[in-house]
C-alpha positions in Angstrom: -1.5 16.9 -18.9 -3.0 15.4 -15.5 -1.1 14.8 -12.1 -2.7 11.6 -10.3 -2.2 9.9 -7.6 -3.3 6.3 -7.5 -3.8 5.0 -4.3 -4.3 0.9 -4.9 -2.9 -2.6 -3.8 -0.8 -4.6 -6.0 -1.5 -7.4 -8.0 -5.3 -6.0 -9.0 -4.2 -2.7 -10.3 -1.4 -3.7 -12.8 -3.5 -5.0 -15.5 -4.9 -1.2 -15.5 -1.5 0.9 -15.8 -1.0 1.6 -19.1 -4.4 3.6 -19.0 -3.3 6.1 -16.1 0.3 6.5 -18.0 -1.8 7.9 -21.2 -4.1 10.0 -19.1 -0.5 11.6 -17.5 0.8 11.5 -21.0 -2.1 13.8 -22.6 -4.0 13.8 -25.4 -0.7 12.9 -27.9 0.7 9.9 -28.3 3.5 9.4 -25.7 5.8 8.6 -28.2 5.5 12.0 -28.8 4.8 14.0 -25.7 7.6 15.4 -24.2 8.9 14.8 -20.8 7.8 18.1 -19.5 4.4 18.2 -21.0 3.7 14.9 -19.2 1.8 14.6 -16.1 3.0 12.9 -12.6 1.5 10.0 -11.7 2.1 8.7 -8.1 1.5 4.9 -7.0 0.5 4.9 -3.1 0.7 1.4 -1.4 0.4 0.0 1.5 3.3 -1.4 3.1 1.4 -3.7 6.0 0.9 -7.5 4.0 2.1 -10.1 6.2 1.3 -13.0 4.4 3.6 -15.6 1.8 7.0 -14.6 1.0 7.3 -11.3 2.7 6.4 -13.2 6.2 9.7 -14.4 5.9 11.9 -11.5 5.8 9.5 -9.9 8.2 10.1 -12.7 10.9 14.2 -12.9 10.2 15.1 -9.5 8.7 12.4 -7.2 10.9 11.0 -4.1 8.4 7.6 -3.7 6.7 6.4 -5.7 3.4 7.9 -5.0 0.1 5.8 -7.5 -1.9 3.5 -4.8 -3.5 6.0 -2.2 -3.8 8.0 -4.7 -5.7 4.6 -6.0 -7.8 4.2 -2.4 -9.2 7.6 -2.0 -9.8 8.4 -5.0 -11.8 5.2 -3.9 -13.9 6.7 -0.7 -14.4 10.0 -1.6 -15.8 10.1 -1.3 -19.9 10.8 -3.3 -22.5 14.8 -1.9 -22.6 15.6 -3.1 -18.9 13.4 -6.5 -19.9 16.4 -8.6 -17.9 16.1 -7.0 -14.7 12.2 -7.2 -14.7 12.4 -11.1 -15.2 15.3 -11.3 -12.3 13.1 -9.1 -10.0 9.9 -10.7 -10.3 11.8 -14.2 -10.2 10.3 -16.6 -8.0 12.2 -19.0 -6.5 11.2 -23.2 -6.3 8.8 -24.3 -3.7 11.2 -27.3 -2.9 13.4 -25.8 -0.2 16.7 -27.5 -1.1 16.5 -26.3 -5.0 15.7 -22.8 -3.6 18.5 -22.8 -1.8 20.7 -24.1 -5.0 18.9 -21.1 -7.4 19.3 -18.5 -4.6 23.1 -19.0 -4.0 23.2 -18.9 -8.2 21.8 -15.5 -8.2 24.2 -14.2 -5.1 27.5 -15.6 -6.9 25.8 -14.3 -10.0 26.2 -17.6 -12.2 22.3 -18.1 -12.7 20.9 -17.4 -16.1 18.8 -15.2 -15.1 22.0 -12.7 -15.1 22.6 -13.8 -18.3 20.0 -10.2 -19.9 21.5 -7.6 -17.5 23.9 -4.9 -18.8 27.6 -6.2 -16.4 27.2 -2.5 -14.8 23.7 -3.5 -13.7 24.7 -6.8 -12.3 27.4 -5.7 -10.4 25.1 -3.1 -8.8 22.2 -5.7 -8.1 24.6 -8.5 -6.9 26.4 -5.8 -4.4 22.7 -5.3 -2.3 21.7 -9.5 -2.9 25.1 -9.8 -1.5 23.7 -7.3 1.3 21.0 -9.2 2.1 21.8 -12.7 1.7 24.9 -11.5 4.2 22.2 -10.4 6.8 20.3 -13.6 6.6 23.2 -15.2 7.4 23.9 -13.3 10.6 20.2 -14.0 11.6 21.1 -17.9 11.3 22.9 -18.1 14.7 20.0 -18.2 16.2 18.1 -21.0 14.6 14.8 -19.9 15.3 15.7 -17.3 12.7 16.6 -19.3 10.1 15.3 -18.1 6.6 13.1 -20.7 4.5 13.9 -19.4 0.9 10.9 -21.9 -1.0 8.9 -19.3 -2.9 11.2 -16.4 -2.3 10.9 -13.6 -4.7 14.2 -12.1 -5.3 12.9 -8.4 -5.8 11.6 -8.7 -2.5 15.0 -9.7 -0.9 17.0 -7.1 -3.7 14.7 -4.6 -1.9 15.3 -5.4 1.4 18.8 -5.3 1.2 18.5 -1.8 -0.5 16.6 -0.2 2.5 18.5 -2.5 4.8 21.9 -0.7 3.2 20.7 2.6 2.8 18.4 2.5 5.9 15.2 4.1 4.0 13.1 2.4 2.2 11.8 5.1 0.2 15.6 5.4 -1.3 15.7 1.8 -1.8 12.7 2.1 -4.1 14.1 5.6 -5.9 17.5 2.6 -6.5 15.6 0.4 -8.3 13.1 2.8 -10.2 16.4 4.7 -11.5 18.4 1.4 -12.0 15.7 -0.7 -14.0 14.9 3.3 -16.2 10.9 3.7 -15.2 10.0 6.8 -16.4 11.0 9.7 -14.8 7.1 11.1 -14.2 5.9 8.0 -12.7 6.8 7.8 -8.5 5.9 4.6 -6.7 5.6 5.6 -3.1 5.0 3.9 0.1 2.4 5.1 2.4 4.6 5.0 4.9 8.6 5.6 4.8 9.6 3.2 7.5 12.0 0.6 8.9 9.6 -0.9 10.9 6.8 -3.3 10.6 3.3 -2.3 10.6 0.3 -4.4 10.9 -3.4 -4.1 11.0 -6.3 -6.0 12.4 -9.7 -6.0 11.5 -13.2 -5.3 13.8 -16.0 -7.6 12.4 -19.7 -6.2 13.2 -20.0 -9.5 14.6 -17.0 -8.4 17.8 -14.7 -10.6 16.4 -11.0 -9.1 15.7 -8.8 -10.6 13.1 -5.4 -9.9 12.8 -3.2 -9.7 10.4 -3.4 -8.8 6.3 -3.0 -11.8 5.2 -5.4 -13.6 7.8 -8.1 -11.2 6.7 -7.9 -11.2 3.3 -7.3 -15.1 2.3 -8.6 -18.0 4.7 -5.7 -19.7 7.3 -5.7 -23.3 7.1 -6.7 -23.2 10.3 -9.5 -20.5 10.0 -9.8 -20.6 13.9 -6.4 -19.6 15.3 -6.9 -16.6 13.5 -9.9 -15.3 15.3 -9.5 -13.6 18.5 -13.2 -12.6 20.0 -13.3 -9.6 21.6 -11.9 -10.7 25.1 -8.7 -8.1 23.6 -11.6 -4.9 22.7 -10.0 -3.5 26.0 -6.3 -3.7 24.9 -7.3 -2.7 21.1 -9.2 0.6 21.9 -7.7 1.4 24.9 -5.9 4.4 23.6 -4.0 5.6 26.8 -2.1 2.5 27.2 -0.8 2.4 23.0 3.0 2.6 22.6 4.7 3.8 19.6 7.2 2.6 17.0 10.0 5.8 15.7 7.8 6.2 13.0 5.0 9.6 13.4 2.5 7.7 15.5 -0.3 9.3 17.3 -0.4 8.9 20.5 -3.2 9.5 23.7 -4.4 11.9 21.3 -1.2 14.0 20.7 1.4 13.5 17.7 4.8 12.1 18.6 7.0 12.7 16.6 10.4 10.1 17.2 8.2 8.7 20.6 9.2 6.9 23.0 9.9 3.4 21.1 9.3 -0.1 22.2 12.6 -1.1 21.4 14.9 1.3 22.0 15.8 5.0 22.9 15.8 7.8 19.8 18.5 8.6 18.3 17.4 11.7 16.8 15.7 14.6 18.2 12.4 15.6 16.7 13.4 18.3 14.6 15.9 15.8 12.6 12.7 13.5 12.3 10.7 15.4 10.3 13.2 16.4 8.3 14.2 12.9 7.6 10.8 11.2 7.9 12.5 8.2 8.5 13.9 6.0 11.1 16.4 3.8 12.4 16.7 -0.3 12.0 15.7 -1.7 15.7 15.5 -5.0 17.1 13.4 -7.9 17.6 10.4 -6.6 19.9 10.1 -8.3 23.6 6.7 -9.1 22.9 4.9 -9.7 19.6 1.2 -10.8 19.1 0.9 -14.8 19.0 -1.5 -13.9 15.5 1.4 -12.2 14.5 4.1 -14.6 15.1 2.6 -17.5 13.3 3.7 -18.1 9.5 2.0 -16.8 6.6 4.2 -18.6 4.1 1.4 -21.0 2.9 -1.8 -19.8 2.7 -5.3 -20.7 1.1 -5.4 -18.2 -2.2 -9.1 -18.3 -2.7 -10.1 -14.9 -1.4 -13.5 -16.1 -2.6 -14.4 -17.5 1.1 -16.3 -15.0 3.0 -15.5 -14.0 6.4 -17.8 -14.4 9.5 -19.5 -11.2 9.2 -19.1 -7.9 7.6 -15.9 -5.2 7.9 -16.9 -2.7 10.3 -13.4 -1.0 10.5 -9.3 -1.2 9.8 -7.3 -0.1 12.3 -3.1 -0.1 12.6 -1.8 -2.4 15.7 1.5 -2.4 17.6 3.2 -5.5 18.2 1.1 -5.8 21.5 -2.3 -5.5 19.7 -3.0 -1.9 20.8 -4.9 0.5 18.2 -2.2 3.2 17.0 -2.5 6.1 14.6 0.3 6.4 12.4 0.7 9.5 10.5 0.8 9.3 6.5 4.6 9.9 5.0 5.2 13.5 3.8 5.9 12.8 0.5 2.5 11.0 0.1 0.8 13.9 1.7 2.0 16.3 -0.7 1.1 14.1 -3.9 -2.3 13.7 -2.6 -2.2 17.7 -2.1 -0.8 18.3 -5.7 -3.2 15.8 -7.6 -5.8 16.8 -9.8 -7.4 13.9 -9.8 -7.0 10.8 -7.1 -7.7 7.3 -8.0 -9.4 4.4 -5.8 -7.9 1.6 -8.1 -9.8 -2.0 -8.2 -8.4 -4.3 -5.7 -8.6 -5.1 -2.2 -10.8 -2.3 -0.5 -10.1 -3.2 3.1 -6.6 -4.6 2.8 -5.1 -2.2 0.0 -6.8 0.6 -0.4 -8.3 1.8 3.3 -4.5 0.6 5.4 -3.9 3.6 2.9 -6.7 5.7 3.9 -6.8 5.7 7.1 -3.3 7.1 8.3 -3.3 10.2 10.1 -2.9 13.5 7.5 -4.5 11.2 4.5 -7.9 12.6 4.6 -6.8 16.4 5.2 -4.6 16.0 2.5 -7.1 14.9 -0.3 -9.8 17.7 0.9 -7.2 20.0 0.5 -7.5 22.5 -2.8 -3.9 23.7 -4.0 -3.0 27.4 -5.0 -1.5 28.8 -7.5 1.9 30.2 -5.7 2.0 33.4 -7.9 -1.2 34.1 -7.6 -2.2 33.2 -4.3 -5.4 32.1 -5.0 -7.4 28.7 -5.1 -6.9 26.7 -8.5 -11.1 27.1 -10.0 -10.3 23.2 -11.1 -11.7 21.3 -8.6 -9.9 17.8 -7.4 -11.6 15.0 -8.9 -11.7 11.4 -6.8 -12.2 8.5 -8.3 -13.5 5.2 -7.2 -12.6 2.2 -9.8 -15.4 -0.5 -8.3 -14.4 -4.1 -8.6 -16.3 -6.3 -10.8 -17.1 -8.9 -8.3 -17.2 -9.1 -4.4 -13.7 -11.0 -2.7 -13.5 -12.1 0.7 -13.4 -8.6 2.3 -16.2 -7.2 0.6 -19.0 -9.7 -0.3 -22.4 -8.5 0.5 -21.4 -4.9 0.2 -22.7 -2.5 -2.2 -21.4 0.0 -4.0 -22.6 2.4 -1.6 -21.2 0.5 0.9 -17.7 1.0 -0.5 -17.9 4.7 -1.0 -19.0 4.8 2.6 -15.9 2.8 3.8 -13.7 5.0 2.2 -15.5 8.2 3.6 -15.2 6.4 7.2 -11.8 6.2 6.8 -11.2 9.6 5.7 -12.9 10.7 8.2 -11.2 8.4 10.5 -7.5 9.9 9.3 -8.6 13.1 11.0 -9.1 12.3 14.1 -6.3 14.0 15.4 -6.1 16.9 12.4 -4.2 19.7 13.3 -7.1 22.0 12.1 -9.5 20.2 14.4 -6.8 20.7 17.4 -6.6 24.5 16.5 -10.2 24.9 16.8 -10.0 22.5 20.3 -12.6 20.0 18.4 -12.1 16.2 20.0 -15.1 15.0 18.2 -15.1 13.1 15.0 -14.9 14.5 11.5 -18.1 13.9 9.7 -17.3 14.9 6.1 -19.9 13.7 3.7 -19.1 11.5 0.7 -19.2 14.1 -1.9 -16.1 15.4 -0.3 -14.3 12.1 -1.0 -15.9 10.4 -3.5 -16.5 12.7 -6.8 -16.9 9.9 -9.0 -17.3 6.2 -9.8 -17.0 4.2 -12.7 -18.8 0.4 -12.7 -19.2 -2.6 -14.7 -22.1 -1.5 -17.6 -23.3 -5.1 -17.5 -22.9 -8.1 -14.8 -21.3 -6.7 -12.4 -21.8 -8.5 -8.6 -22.2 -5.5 -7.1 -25.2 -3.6 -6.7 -24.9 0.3 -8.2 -28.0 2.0 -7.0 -27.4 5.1 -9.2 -30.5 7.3 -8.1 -29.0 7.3 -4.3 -25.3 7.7 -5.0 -26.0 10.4 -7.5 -28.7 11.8 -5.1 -25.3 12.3 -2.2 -23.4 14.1 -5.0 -21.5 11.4 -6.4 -21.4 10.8 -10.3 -22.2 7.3 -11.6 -20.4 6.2 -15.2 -20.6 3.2 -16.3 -17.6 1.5 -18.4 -18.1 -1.3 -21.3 -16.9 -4.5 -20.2 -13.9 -6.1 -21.6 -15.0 -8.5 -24.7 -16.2 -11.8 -22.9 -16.0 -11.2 -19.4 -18.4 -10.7 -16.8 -16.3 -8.6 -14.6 -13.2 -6.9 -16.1 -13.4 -3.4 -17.3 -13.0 -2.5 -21.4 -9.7 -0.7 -21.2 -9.8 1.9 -23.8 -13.7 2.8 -22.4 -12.3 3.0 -18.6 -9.3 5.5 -20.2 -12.5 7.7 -22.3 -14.4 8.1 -19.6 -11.4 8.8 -17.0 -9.9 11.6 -19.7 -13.7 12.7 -20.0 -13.5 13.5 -16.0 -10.3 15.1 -16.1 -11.4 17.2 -18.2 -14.2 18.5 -16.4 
């Protein structure tokens, strides 16, 4: 039995489940493992995409992306609750008028889709859709707001109207986990428990500063309105002048907890704020980004383009393009404290996995070496962290080597430090400088024609163990599943 935390994008990562659920399962068969013999796995995502669907109900509806959250969860769902998992990962027509036509089908719940969910079910699922559909409707006075449902994806909007109803988001996804019967070991959390949208940017070593998820990890139609030079590098790292949302943010320095917010006064006092670790619904921002503001509905899905020049960093943004720092949810903390082994899962480095990384709390967290509470003393198991290294380079990442993704991820460890309340006690303001070692424990890569470079006698020579993983039977750059789960049980074991 094995407690991981997996911290990964969406899409990338699902084809790879079923190998972390038999590590947490142990070395039976899960058929016949018990519940409490099993191990926890936690899924960590990122909550800041901005681009296709989820644009939508982030310009009408306000909040932070779903998209992935609902991706893992739909891939979750089993065989039993097989009717929910095709409503919620139900995409709805690219013509706008027939998307209109399917979506007020699902509301009245007449569509066929309906026609595989338990009545009990339905009622439940139609009561938030209702919710939701409801809230785009109030938007529509104002018909700047009104919502373009082409491409919709109704577990994004059954989501929405969840967090929008219960006013957490983190509850919204314990609703559908419960409803649709996951498993009661596996947790899909986000990385941050929030009302609010978050964005991030990106700082090319070229000076140029992109904005945006979706702008950075698949190519605008018009590649140039998304590229700001760095005329803004005085608003973006000018850390005095950063405001704060009613999320934990980090500002001048300090944490806030329940700041100051841009769009109205708290309503809770501090104390109630960490309790919660949530926040309230607010309204529409005075001022929002012009990168930000433009729609990411339609975009160019071949993340095969480069961009200009390299990644030098990820950084979180307010609405005015100001660096912030926000701190990691509490619930993610303690899974990456409790973990015996952490995951890097394939996918997108820069847009999945380091928006993950680098929040405040992340990289004290994984460092940290859990005790046993009767005993008082450090577990002699020692965490193991795991980098899962894509098969081929993606739009984010071409060029880099494998050494150059390890040090990406210890830059952004290091980077979720920078205002660690260890540091602080000591009265340290400079930079952590942890090495990799202290990150990176292991990586697994392609055995055989892989694009990107593994130079073994250096990585090994900083600490890091390199294992390489049969590809899958005629590819070039998947991994050979049941030789990725050997050599993942091989390390746990350790």
């Amino acid at each position: 039995m094995v407690n991981i935390a997996v911290v990964s994008g969406g899409t990338a990562a699902n084809s790879i489940l079923d190998v972390f659920q038999k590590l947490a399962d142990g070395e039976t068969e899960a058929a016949h493992t018990t519940p409490e013999k099993k191990g926890k796995i936690w899924y960590i995502l990122p909550i800041s995409d901005n681009g296709g669907s989820t644009s939508e109900i982030i310009r009408v509806l306000g909040g932070c992306s779903v998209g992935d959250l609902r991706s893992r969860i739909t891939r979750l769902i089993p065989q039993e609750s097989s009717g929910l998992r095709d409503l919620l990962s139900h995409r709805l027509s690219k013509d706008p008028i027939e998307a209109k036509a399917e979506w007020e089908q699902i509301v009245e719940g007449s569509h066929p889709l309906w026609l595989n969910v338990d009545p009990p079910c339905k009622q439940i699922m139609r009561s938030f859709l209702i919710h939701v559909h409801t809230e785009v409707l109030k938007r529509s006075r104002n018909s700047t707001k009104n919502f373009r449902l082409e491409l919709a994806s109704v577990g994004n909007l059954f989501l929405t109207g969840a967090r929008l109803f219960c006013g957490s988001l983190d509850s919204s996804i314990e609703l559908v986990l419960r409803i649709t019967r996951v498993p009661s070991n596996v947790q899909v959390l986000p990385c941050i428990n929030t009302n609010f949208t978050y964005h991030i940017s990106a700082l090319l070593k070229d000076g140029t500063i992109i904005t945006g998820q979706s702008q950075i990890s698949h190519p605008s139609f018009d590649e140039k309105s998304n590229i700001d030079k760095s005329t803004m590098g005085a608003a973006l790292f000018n850390n005095g002048s950063t405001m704060s949302f009613n999320d934990d943010v980090v500002l001048h320095g300090t944490r806030r907890t329940n700041s100051i917010s841009l769009y109205r006064p708290p309503t809770t006092t501090s104390e109630e704020s960490d309790l919660s670790d949530e926040d309230d619904e607010f309204e529409t921002p005075s001022y929002i980004h012009p990168e930000l503001k433009k729609s990411q509905l339609h975009f160019n899905k071949d993340d095969s383009i480069p961009l200009q020049a390299p990644v030098e960093r990820i950084f979180y943004i307010s609405p005015y393009g100001e660096e912030i720092y926000p701190v990691a949810y509490a619930r993610v903390l303690n899974c990456l404290r409790e973990a015996d082994t952490i995951i890097y899962s394939i996918g997108s480095l820069m847009t999945s996995i380091i928006p993950v990384l680098i929040l405040q709390g992340a990289g004290d967290a994984i460092l940290h070496c859990s005790t046993d509470k009767k005993k008082k003393k450090k577990k002699k198991k020692k965490k193991k962290k795991v980098l899962l290294l894509n098969g081929s380079w993606d739009r984010e990442t071409s060029g880099m080597t494998a050494l150059d993704c390890m040090n990406a991820i210890r830059g952004a460890l290091n980077y979720s430090m920078m205002f660690s309340p260890e540091r602080k006690k000591h009265g340290s303001d400079e930079a952590s400088d942890y090495p990799l070692s202290s990150f990176v424990t292991h990586i697994l890569y392609l055995a055989s024609g892989s694009e990107i470079p593994v130079d073994v006698r250096a990585i090994e020579s900083m600490g890091v163990k390199c294992i390489p993983v049969m590809n899958a039977l005629g590819s070039s750059n998947r991994y050979d599943l049941t030789d990725m789960y050997e050599a993942l049980a091989e390390i746990t074991r350790e």
